[in-house]
N, C-alpha and C positions, 0 to 999 in steps of 0.2 A: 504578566509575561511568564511565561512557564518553560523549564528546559528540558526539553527533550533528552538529556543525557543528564541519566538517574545516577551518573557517578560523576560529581563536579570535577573530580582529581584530573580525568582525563578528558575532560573537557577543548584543552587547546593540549595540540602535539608539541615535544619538547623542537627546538631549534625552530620551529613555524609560524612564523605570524597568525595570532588572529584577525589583525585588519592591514592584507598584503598589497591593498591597492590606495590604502592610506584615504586622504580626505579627498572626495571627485574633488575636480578641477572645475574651478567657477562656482564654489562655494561660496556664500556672506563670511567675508571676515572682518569681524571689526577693527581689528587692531588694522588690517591692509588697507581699510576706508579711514581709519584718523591721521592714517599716515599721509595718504592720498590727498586729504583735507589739510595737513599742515604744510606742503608742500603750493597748496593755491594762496596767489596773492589776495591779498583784500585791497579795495579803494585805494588807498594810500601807495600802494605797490610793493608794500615790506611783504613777506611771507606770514602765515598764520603760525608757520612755526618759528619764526623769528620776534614775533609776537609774544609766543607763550614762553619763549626763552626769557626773554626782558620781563617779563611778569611774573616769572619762576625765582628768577634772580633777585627782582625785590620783595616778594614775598621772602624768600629763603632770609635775606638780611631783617626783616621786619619782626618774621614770625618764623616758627617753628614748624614745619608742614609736613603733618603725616600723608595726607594726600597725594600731594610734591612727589612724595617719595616712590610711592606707589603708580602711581602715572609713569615716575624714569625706568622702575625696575620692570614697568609690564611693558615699555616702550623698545628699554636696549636690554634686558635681560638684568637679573640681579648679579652684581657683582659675587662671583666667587669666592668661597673663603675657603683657605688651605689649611686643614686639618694637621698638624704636628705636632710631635710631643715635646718634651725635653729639650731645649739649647735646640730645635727645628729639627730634632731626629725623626724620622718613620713612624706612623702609631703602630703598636703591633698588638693584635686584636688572640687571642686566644682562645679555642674552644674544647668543650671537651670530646672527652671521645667516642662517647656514645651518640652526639652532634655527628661528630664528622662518619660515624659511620651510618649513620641514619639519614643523612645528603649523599654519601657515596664517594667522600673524600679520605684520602692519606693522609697519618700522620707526617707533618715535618721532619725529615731526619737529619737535620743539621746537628 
């Protein structure tokens, strides 16, 4: 695949999207077809995702399950972790100056 624009830099315009129309509509999503699928009864009439719950649950007490875990985080998103420093104060990140003038940013003048 070759790019036509010999200078990568400027390749996508600053504030512009590259992909403005995002993914068409009626795409294959997997993740929206397992959802789909835990949400149908099986024979019994339990859900399949009520199913995978109770089986999740006793594996988790049994065994230790990398898997497990990987399924919940691509299912509900991974839980977030809040970055803080000291006694949960602010981090505060420092650069120098020749950084900040090389991004197009101001010294802090606090």
């Amino acid at each position: 695949m070759s790019n036509s624009n010999p200078n990568p830099k400027t390749r996508f315009k600053k504030g512009k999207s590259g992909n403005p129309n995002g993914k068409p509509k009626g795409s294959f999503s997997l993740t929206t077809k397992v959802k789909e699928f835990l949400m149908e009864n099986a024979a019994d009439g339990e859900t399949y995702g009520d199913k995978l719950k109770k089986a999740a649950v006793l594996r988790a007490i049994s065994k230790s399950d990398v898997l497990m875990k990987e399924i919940w985080e691509r299912s509900d998103g991974k839980v977030p972790t809040e970055l803080t420093g000291a006694n949960g104060q602010p981090i505060q990140i420092q650069i120098s100056e020749a950084i900040a003038k090389k991004n197009g940013l101001t010294p802090d003048t606090k």
